[in-house]
C-alpha positions as CSV (number, residue, x, y, z in Angstrom):
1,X,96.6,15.4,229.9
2,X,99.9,14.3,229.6
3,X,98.2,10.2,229.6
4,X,95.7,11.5,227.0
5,X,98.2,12.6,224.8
6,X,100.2,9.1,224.9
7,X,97.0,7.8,223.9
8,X,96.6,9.3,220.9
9,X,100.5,8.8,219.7
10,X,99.3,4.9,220.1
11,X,96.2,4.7,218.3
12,X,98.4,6.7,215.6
13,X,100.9,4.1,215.4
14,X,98.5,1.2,215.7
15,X,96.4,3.4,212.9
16,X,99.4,3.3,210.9
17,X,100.8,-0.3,211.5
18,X,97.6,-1.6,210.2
19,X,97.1,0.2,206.9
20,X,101.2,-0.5,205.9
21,X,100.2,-3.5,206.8
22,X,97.2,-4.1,204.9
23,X,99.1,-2.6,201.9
24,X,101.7,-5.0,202.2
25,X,99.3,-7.6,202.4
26,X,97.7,-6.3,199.3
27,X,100.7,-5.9,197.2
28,X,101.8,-9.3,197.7
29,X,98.6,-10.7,197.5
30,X,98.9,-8.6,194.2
31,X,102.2,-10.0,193.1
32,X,101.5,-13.5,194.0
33,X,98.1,-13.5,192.2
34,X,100.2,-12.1,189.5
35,X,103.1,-14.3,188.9
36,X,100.4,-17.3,189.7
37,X,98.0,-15.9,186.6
38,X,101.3,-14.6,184.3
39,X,101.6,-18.2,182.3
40,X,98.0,-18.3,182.0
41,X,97.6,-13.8,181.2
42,X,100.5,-14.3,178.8
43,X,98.7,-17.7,177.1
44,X,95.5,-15.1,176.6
45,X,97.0,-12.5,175.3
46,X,98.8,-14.6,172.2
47,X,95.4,-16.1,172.0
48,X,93.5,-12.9,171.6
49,X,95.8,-11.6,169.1
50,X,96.1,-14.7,167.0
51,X,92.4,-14.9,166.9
52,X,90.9,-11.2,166.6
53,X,93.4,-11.1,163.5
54,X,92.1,-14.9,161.7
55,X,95.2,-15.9,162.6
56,X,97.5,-13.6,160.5
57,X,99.3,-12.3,163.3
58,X,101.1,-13.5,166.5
59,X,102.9,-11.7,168.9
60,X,106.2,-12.8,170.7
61,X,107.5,-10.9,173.5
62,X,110.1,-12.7,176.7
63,X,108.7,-11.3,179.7
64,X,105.5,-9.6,180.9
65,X,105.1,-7.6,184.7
66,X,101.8,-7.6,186.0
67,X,100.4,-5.2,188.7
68,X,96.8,-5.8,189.8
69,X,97.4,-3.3,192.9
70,X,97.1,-0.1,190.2
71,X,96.0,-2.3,186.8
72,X,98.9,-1.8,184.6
73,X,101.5,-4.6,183.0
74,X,104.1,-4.2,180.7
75,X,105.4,-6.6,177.8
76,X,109.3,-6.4,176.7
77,X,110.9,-7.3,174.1
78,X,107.7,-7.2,171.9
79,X,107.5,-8.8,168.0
80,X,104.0,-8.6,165.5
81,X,104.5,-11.1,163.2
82,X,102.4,-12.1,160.1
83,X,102.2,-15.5,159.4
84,X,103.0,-15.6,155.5
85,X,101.5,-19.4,154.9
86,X,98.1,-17.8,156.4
87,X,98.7,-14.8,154.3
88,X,99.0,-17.0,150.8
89,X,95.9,-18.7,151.9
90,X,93.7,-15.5,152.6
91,X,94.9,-14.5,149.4
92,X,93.3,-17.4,147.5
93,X,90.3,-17.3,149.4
94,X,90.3,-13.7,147.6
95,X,90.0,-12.3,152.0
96,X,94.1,-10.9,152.2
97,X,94.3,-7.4,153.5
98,X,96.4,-5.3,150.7
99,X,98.7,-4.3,154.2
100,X,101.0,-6.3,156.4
101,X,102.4,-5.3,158.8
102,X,106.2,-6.4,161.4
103,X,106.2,-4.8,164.6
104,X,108.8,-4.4,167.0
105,X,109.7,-2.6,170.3
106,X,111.6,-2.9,173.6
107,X,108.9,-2.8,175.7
108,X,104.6,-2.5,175.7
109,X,103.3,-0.5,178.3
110,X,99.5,-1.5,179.4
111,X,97.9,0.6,181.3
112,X,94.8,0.3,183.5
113,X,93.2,-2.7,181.9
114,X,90.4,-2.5,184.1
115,X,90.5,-6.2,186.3
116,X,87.3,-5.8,188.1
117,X,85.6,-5.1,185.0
118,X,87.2,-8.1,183.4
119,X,86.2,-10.8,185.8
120,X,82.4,-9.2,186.7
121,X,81.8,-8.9,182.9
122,X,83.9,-10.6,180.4
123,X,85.1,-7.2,179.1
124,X,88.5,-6.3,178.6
125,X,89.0,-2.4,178.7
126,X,92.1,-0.8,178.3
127,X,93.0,2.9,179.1
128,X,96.2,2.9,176.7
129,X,98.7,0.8,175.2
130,X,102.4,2.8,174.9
131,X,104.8,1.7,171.7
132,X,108.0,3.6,172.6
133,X,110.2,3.7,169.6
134,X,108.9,0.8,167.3
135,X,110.2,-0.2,164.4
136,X,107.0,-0.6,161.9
137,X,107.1,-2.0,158.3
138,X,104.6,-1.7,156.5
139,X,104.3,-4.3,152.7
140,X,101.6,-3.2,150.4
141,X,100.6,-5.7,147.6
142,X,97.6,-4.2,146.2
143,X,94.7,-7.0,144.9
144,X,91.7,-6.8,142.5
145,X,89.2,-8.4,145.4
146,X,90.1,-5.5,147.8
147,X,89.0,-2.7,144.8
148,X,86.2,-0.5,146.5
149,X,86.3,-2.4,149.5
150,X,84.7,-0.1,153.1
151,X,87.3,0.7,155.9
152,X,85.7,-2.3,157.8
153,X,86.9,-6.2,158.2
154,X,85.2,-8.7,155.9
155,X,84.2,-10.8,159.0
156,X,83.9,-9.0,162.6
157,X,86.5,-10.1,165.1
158,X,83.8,-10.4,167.7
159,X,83.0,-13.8,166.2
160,X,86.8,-15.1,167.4
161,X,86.6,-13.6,170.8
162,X,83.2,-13.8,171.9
163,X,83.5,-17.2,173.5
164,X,85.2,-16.0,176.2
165,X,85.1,-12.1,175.8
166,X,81.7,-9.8,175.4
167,X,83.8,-6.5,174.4
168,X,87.1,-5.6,174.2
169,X,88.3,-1.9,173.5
170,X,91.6,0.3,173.7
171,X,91.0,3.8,174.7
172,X,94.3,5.2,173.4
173,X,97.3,3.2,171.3
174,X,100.6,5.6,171.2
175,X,103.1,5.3,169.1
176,X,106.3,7.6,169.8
177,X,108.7,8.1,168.1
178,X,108.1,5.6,165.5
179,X,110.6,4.4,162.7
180,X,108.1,3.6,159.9
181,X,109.7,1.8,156.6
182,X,107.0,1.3,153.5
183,X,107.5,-1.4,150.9
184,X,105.3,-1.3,147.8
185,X,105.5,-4.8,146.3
186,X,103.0,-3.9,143.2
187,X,106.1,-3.5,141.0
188,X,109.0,-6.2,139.4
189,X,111.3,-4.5,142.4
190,X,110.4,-3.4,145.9
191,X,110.2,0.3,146.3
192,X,111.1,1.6,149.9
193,X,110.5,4.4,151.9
194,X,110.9,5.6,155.0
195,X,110.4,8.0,157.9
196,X,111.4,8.8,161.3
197,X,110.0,10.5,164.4
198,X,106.7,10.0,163.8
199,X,104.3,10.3,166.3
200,X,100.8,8.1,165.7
201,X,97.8,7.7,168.1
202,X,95.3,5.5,167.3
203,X,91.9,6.3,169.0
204,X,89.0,4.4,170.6
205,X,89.6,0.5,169.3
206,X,86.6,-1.4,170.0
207,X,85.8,-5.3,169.3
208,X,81.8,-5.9,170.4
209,X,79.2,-6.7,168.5
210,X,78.3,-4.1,166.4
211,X,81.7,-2.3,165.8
212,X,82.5,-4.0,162.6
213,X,79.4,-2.6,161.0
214,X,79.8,0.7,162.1
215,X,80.7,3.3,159.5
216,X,81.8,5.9,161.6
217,X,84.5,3.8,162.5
218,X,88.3,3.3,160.4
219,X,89.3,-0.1,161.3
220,X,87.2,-0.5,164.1
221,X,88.7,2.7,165.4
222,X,87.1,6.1,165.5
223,X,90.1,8.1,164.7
224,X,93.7,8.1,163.8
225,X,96.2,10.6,164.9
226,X,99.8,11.3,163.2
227,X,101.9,13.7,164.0
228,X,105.8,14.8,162.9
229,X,108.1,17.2,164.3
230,X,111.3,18.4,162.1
231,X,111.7,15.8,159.7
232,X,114.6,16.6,158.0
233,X,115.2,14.8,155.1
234,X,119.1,15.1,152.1
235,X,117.4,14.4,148.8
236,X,119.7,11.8,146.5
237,X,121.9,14.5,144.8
238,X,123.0,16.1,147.5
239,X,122.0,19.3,146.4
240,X,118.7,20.1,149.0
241,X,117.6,19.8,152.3
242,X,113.7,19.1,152.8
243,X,112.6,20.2,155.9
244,X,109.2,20.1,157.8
245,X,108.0,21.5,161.0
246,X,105.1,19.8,163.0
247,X,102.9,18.0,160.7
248,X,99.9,17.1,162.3
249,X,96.9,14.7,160.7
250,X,93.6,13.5,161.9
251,X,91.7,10.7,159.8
252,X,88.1,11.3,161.5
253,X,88.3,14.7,159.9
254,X,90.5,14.4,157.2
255,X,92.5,17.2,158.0
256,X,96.0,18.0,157.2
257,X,98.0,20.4,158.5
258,X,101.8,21.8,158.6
259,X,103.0,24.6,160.1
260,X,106.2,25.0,157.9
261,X,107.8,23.7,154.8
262,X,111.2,24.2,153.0
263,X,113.5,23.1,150.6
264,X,116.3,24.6,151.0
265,X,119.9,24.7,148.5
266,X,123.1,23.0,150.7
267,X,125.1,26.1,148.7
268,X,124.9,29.5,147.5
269,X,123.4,31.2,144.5
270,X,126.8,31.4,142.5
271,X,128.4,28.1,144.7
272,X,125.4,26.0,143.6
273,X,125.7,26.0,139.7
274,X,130.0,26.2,140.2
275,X,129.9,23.0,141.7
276,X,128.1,21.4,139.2
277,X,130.3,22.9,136.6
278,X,127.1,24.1,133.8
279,X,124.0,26.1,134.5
280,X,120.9,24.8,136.5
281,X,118.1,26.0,137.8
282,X,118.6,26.5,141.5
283,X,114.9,26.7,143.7
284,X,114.7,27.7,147.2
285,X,111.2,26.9,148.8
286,X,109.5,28.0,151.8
287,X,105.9,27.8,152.9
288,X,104.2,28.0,155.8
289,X,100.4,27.8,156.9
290,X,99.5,24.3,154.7
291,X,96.7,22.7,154.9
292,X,94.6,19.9,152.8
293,X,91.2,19.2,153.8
294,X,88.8,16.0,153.1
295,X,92.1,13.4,153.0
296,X,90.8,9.6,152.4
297,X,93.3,7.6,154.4
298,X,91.1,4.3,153.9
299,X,92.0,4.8,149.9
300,X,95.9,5.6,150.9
301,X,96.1,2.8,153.0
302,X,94.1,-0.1,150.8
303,X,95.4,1.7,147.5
304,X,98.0,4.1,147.8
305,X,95.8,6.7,146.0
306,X,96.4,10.2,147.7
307,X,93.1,12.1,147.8
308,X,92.0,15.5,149.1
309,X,89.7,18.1,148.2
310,X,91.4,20.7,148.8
311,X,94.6,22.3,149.6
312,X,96.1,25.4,151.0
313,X,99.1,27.1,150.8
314,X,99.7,30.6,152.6
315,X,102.3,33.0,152.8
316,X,105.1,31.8,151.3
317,X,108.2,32.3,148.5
318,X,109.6,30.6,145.6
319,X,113.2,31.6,144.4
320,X,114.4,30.5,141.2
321,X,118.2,31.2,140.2
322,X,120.0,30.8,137.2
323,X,123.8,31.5,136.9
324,X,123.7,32.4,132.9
325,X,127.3,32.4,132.5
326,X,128.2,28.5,133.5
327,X,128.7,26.2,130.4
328,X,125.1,25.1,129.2
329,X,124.2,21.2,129.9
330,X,123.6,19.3,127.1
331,X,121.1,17.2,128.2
332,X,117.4,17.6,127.1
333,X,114.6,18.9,129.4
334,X,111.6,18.2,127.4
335,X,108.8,16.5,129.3
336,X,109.7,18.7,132.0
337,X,106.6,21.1,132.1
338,X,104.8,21.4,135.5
339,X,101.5,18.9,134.2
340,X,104.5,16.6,133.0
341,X,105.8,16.1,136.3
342,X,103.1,16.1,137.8
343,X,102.6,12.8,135.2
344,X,105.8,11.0,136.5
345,X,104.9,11.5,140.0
346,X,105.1,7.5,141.3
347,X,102.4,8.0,144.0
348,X,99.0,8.3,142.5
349,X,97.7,11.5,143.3
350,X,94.4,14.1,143.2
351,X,93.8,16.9,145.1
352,X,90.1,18.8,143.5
353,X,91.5,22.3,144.4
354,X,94.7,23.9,145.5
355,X,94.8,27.7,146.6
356,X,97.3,29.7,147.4
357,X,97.7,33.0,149.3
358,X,100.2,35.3,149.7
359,X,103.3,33.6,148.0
360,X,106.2,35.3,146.1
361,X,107.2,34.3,142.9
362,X,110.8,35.1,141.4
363,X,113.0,34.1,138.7
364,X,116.8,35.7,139.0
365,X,120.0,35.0,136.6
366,X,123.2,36.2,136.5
367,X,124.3,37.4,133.2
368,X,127.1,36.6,131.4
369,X,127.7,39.6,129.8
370,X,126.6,42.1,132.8
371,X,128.3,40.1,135.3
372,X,125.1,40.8,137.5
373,X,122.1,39.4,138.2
374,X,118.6,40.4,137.1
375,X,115.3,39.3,138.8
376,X,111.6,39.8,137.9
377,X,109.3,38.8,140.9
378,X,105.8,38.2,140.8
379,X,104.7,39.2,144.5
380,X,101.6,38.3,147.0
381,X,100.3,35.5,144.2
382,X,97.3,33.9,145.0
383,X,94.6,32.1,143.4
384,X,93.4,28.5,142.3
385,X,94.8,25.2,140.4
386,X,91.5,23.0,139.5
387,X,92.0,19.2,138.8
388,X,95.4,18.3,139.9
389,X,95.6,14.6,139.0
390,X,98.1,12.2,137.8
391,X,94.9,9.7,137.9
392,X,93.5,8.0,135.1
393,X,90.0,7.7,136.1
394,X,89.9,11.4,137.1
395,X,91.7,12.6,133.6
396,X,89.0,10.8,131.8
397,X,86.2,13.0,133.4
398,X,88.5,16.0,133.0
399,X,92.0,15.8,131.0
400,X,92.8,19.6,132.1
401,X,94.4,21.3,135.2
402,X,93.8,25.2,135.4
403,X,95.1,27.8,137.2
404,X,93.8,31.2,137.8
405,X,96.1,33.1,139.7
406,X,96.8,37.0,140.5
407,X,100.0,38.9,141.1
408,X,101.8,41.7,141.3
409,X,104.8,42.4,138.8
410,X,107.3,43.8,140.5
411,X,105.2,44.1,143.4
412,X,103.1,47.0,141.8
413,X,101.5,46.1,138.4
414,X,98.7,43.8,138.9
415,X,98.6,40.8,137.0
416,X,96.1,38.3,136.0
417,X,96.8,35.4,134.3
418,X,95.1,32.2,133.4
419,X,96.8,28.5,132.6
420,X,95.3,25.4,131.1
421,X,97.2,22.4,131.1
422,X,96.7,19.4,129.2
423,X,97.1,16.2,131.7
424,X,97.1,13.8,128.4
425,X,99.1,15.6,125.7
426,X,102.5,13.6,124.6
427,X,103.7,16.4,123.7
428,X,103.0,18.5,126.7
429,X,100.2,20.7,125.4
430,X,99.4,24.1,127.5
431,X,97.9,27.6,127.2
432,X,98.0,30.9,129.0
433,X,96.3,34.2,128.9
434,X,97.2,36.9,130.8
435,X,96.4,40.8,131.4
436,X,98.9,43.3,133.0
437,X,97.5,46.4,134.2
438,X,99.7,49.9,134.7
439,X,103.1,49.5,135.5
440,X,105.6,51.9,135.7
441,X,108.3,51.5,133.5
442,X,111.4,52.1,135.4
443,X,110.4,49.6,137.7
444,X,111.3,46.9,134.9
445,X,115.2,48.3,135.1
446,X,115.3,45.4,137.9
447,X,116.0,42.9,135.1
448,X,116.0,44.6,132.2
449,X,119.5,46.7,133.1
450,X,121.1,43.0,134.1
451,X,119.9,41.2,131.3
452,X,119.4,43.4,128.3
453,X,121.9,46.0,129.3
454,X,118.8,48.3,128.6
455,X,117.7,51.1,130.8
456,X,114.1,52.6,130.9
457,X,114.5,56.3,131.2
458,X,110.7,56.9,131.1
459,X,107.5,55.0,129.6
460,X,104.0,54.1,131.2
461,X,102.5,50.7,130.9
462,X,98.9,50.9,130.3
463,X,98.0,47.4,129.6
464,X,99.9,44.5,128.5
465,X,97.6,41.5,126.7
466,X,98.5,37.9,125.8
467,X,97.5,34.5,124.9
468,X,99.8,31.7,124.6
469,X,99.3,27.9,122.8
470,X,102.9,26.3,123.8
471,X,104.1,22.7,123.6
472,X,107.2,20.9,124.3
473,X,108.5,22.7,120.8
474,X,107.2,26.0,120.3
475,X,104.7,28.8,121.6
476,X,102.6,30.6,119.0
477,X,100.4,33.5,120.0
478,X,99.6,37.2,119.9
479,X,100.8,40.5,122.1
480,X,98.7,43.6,122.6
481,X,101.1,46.3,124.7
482,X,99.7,49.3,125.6
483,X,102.5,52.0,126.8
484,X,103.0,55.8,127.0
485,X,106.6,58.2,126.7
486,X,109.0,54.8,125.9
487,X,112.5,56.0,126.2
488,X,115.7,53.9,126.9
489,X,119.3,54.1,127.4
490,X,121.3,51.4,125.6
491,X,124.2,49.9,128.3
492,X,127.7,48.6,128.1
493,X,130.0,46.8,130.8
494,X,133.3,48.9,130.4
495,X,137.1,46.4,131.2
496,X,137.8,47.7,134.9
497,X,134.0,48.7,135.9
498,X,131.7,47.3,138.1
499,X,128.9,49.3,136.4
500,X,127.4,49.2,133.6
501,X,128.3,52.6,131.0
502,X,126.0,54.3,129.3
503,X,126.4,53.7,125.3
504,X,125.3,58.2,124.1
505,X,125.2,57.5,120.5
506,X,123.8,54.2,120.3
507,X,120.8,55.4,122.8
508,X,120.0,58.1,120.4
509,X,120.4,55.8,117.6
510,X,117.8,53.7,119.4
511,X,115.0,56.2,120.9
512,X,115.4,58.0,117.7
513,X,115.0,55.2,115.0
514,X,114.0,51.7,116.7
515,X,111.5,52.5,119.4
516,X,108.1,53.6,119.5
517,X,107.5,55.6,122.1
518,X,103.7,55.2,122.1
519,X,101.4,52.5,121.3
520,X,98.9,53.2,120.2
521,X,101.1,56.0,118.1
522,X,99.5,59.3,117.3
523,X,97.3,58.5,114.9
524,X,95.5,55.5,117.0
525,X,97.5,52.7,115.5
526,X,98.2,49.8,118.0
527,X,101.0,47.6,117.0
528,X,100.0,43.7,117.8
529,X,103.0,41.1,118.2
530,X,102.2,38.1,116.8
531,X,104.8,35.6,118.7
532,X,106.6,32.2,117.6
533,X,108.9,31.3,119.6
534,X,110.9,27.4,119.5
535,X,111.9,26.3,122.8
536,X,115.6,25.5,123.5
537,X,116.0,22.0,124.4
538,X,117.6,22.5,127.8
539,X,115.3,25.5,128.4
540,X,113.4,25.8,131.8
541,X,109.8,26.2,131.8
542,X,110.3,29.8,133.6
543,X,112.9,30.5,130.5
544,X,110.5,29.7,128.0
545,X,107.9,31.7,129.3
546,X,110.2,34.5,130.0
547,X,111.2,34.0,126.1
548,X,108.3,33.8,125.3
549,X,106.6,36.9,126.8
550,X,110.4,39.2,125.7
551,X,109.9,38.4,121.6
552,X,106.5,40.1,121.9
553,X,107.6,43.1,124.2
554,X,110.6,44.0,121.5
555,X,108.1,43.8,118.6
556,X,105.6,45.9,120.3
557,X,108.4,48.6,121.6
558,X,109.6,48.2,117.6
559,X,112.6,45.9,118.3
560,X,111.9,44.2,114.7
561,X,114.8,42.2,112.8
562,X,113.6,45.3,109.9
563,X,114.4,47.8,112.4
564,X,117.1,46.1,113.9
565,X,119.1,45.5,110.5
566,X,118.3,49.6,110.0
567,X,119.9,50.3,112.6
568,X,122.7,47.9,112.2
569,X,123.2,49.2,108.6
570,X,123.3,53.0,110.1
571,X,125.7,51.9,112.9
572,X,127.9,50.9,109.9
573,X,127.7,54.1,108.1
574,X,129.0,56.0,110.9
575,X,131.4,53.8,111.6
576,X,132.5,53.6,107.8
577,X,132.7,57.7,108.7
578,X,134.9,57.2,111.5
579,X,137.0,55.2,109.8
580,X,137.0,57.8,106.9
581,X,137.4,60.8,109.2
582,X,140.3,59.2,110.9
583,X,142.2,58.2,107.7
584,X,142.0,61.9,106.7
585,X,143.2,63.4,109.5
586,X,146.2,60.6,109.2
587,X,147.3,62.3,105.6
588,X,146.7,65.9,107.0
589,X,149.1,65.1,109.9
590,X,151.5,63.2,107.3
591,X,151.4,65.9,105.1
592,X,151.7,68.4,108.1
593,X,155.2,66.4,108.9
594,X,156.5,66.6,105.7
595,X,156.1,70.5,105.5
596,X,158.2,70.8,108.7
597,X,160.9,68.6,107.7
598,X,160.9,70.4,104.4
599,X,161.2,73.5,106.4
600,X,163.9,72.8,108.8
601,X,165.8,70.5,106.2
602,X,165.7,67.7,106.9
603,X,164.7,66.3,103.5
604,X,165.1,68.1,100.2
């Protein structure tokens, strides 16, 4: 027993002895094969890349490590370098990419390429190439011979490695955690941009035969991969930070997505206009759940043209502020409409259809004369913009962007409302219709308290109509308001209050000689507001429309300059009264004196 047993510890360790030693033998039989083929691997390699690009590009690196044990090697200190001399000379042979491109990292990782494969075959195969933390520089020059041309290269690369290689194809190419700097040379000076932590996998890279004819293929690839995690970006004034959370692209289906989006103010509602020392509109942005559909990166990257057919935007909020009582800025914001912008926009952009879903809208200020702030809110918008281009070729088929969008004022009267934009117009050209359903007055006190100093006691909206033509100058149109049992109190802000006061006489004055409290009145008669409006010059496009929409209200309630000047005229009167009533009782008190002193003797 005790003999079989040393038998068996033997054969172990003879068992054992042989395989560490064939191991051994393997690996350096492995490493000597490896440093005897690296002069030779690291010739090919330069080779292949010199000649499956034409000779555009040639890559440097100082050292390579080779493993044939497990099929993995590694390149450091890696540069891809365009040859600008071969560049100019593609260029007049009317066959230059609009793209170059300088690559560099600390170190390639290779693995699996596959040896067995490579020496029975002739066909190099590569599981993945890994780019950790290259810097990537992208140069567009855009040129008329490249207009309309397919995602493919003009002449396949197979015809520069097929003398010594029958297929060659990358399964994966990762990029982490790039540092990605564009330069668009199509202008008198270079305009950069640029973007870190960016993620990019390029998928399924294949050089045989047939591969440069394929069309389901971008660049001889079958899909490309970007993602971004919490890009964070200060925009020039110092007054924003953008931030974005995990965007995440696919060019094989064209998909977009990202999971959050905000631009947020670096101050305060009150801190923000303070610090600029006049009044500006401050906007506070969030969005999540966005999404574009049917991207064409091939016309980004040959063109810089931005297409999708649609986008979505879901459940999200826009806040606009305005502190009313900072010093108004001088400076001019005509040409400032939303289709404007969307004009000046130095990318050139179309998107067919943009929807949104759940957002809330609202537009606050604080008022001079209050000292508080009003806000009207437009909540759980959605709807559609059609035709949103800043592209010539797309504003000749169609010169107008629409919107058709439904809210809810003050998150209970539903509203409906209808843009048209004119893409072309110099001087800003738009339209809007719109149709508020029933609305409970009170619910208005929100901004009308704030900024009017007026407080709806009671009233009923039934219906509020309106159509709009407006321009960079003036709006023109015509109000139909619709409202039941209108009656106000008129407000003051009392020295020593926090509150606003309620103004007794000047209420009556108003319920009892300005308003209407019905429209239709009694008899049937429906007051329409016909509306003209100019636009201040530093006016927001939210102001205007506010304006706008407030100079029909007040005719419609019976706020007219006739009324108004009645009322002003009566005011007058009763002040005239006052004044009268007071001087009166000053001689009866005078007289009053004089009697006493008369009586007492003190004058004779």
């Amino acid at each position: 027993m005790i003999e079989k047993s040393g038998k068996r510890k033997k054969i172990l360790i003879w068992t054992g002895a042989i395989i560490l030693i064939l191991v051994l033998g393997i690996s350096l039989t492995s490493r000597y094969f490896a440093n005897k083929f690296k002069p030779l691997i690291k010739e090919q390699i330069k080779e292949l890349v010199l000649k499956s690009t034409d000779s555009l590009y040639h890559i440097e690196f100082s050292s390579i490590r080779i493993n044939l044990l497990t099929a993995n090697a590694s390149l450091t200190e890696v540069k891809v370098i365009p040859d600008t001399q071969v560049f100019k000379k593609l260029i007049a042979l009317k066959k230059a990419p609009n793209n170059i491109y300088y690559i560099e990292l600390e170190k390639l990782g290779i693995r699996n390429f596959h040896l067995f494969r490579f020496l029975r075959h002739r066909k190099l195969n590569i599981t993945q190439l890994r780019l950790d933390n290259p810097n990537v520089v992208m140069v567009n020059k855009q040129f008329d011979f490249n207009e309309d041309k397919p995602p493919r290269p003009n002449q396949s690369p197979y015809d520069y490695i097929s003398a010594y290689l029958k297929e060659f194809s990358i399964h994966t190419i990762d990029f982490n955690n790039v540092r990605f700097k564009y330069i668009n040379n199509n202008k008198a000076e270079p305009e950069v941009d640029s973007v870190k932590n960016l993620n990019i996998t390029l998928k399924d890279y294949l050089i045989d035969p047939h591969s440069a004819t394929d069309k389901s293929r971008l660049y001889l690839l079958k899909d490309v991969k970007i993602n971004l995690n919490n890009y964070t970006y200060a925009t020039p004034d110092s007054l924003y930070h953008l931030n974005l959370h995990q965007l995440d692209f696919s060019a094989a289906s064209g998909k977009l997505n990202i999971k959050s989006f905000m631009l947020l103010p670096r101050y305060d509602e009150m801190r923000f206009g303070q610090l600029l020392g006049y009044s500006k509109d401050r906007y506070e942005i969030q969005m999540s759940d966005i999404s574009l559909d049917g991207i064409n990166l091939p016309l980004y990257i040959l063109k810089q043209e931005f297409f999708a057919k649609e986008m979505n935007i879901a459940n999200g909020s826009v806040a606009v502020f305005n502190d009313n009582s900072l010093p108004k800025t001088e400076t001019e914001r005509i040409g400032r409409y939303p289709h404007q912008l969307l004009q000046k926009i130095k990318a050139r952009l179309n998107i067919n259809k943009l929807n949104l879903n759940n957002i809330n809208i609202s537009y606050s200020v604080f008022d001079r004369d209050s000292r508080q702030k009003g806000t009207i809110s437009f909540e759980n918008t959605s709807g559609s913009f059609n035709n949103v281009t800043n592209m010539p070729k797309y504003k000749e088929k169609n010169p107008f962007m629409t919107a058709s969008l439904t809210s809810y004022m003050m998150g209970k009267g539903k509203l409906d409302v209808n843009f048209k934009f004119d893409l072309n117009a110099n001087d800003g050209a738009f339209s809007y219709t719109g149709l508020l359903g029933h609305l409970e007055g009170r619910s208005l006190n929100r901004i009308t308290k704030p900024l009017g100093m007026v407080e709806v006691k009671s009233g009923e909206v039934k219906k509020l109509e309106f159509k709009i033509d407006a321009n960079d100058r003036t709006a023109k149109g015509l109000m139909k308001f619709e409202y039941n049992d209108l009656s106000v109190n008129l407000l003051k802000k009392e020295e020593g209050e926090d509150r606003l006061v309620r103004q007794g006489w000047m209420s009556f004055l108003a319920n009892a000689i300005i308003l209407n409290p019905n429209n239709p009145d009694s008899n049937g008669i429906l007051i329409t507001a016909p509306i003209y409006e100019l636009r201040k010059k530093n006016g927001s496009f939210f102001h205007f429309i506010w304006r706008t929409l407030l100079q029909g209200i007040k005719h419609s309630v019976g706020v007219t300059e006739a009324k108004q000047q009645k009322i002003k005229t009566q005011i007058a009167r009763f002040e005239q009264m006052k004044l009268d009533r007071e001087a009166r009782q000053a001689r009866r008190e005078k007289r009053k004196l004089l009697r006493k002193k008369k009586l007492t003797g003190e004058i004779n």
